[in-house]
C-alpha positions as CSV (number, residue, x, y, z in Angstrom):
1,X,-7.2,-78.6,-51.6
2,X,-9.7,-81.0,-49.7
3,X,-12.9,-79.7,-47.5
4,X,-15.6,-81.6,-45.5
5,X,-18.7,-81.6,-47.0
6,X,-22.0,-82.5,-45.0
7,X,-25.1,-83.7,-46.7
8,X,-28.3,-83.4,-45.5
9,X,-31.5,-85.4,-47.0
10,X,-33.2,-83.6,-49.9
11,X,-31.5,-81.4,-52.1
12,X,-28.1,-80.5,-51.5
13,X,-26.1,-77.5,-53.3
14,X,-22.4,-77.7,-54.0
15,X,-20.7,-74.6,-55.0
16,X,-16.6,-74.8,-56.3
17,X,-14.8,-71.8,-57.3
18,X,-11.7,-72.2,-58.9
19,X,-9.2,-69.3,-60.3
20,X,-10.1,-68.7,-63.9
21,X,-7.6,-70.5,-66.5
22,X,-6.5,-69.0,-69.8
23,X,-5.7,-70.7,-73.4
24,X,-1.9,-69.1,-74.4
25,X,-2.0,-69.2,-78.4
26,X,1.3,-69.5,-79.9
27,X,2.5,-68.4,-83.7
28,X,6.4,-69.3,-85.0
29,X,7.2,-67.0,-87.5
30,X,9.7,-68.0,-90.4
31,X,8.7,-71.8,-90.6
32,X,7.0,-74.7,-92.3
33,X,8.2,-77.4,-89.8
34,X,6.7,-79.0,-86.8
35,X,8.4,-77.6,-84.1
36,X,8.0,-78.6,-80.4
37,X,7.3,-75.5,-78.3
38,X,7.9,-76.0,-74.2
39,X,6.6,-73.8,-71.6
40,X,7.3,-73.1,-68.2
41,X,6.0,-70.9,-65.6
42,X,8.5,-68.7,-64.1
43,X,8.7,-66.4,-61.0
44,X,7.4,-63.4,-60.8
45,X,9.7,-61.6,-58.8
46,X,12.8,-62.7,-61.1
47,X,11.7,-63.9,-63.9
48,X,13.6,-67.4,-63.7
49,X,12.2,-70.3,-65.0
50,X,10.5,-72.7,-61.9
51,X,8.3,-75.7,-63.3
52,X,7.6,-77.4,-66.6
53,X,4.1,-76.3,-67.5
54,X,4.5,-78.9,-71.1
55,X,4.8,-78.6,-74.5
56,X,3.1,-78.3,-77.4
57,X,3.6,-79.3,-81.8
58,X,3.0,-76.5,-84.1
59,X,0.9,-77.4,-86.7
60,X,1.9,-76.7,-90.5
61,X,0.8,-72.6,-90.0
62,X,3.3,-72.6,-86.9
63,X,0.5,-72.6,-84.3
64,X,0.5,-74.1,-81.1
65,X,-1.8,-73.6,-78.0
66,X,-1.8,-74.1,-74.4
67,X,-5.0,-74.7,-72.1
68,X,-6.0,-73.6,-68.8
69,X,-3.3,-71.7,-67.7
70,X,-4.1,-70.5,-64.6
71,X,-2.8,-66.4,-64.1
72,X,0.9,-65.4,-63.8
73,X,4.7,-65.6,-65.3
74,X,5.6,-67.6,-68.0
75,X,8.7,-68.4,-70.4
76,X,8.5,-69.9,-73.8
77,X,11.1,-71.7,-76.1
78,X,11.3,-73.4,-79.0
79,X,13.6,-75.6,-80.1
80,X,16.8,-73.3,-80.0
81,X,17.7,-70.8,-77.3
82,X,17.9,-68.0,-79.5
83,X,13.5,-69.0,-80.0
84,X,13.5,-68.3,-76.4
85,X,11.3,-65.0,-74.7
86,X,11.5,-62.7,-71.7
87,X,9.1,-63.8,-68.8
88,X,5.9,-62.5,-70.1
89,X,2.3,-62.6,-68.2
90,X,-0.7,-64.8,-68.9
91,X,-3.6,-63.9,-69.7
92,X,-2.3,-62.0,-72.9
93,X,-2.9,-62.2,-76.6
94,X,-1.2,-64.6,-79.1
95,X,3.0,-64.7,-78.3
96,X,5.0,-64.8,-81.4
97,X,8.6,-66.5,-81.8
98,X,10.7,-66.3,-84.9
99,X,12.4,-69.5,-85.9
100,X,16.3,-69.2,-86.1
C-alpha cells in the first residue's frame, strides 16, 4: 500500500497503523529430531491450503515458532502427511503435532 505524504516546515507527525501480527509457537510430540515444520495460510471459507507462509526447524525440545503472522487460516505439516492438521485460526495458543 503507498500514500502521499506532504511535509510542511517544522515538525511533522507520521502516524502508520498496521493489523496486529501474532508469534504461532509450535511443539512435535514423540521426537528427539530436527524436524522441518512448513506452514501455509489457507482459506477461510474452505479450508484449502493457498500460499506458502515458510518453514521453520524444531529445536532438540521439538519447538518451533513463527513471527508476525498477521490474523486468519492456517495449515501446518511436518515432514509426513499423517503430521499434517485441520485449518486452524491464528492468533491461538501453542499447536501440537505428534510425530509419526
Amino acid at each position: 500500500m503507498t500514500t502521499d505524504v506532504l511535509l510542511h516546515s517544522g515538525t511533522n507527525l507520521l502516524e502508520i497503523t498496521s493489523p496486529p501480527v501474532y508469534t504461532l509457537e509450535v511443539l512435535v510430540e514423540g521426537t528427539q529430531e530436527i524436524r522441518n515444520i512448513y506452514l501455509w495460510r489457507a482459506s477461510p471459507e474452505t479450508g484449502e491450503i493457498m500460499e506458502s507462509v515458510g518453514s521453520q526447524n524444531t529445536d532438540e525440545l521439538g519447538r518451533a515458532s513463527f513471527d508476525l503472522l498477521p490474523a486468519g487460516q492456517y495449515i501446518l505439516r511436518g515432514l509426513t502427511v499423517a503430521e499434517e492438521l485441520e485449518a486452524f485460526t491464528v492468533p491461538c495458543g501453542p499447536v501440537t503435532l505428534r510425530a509419526k
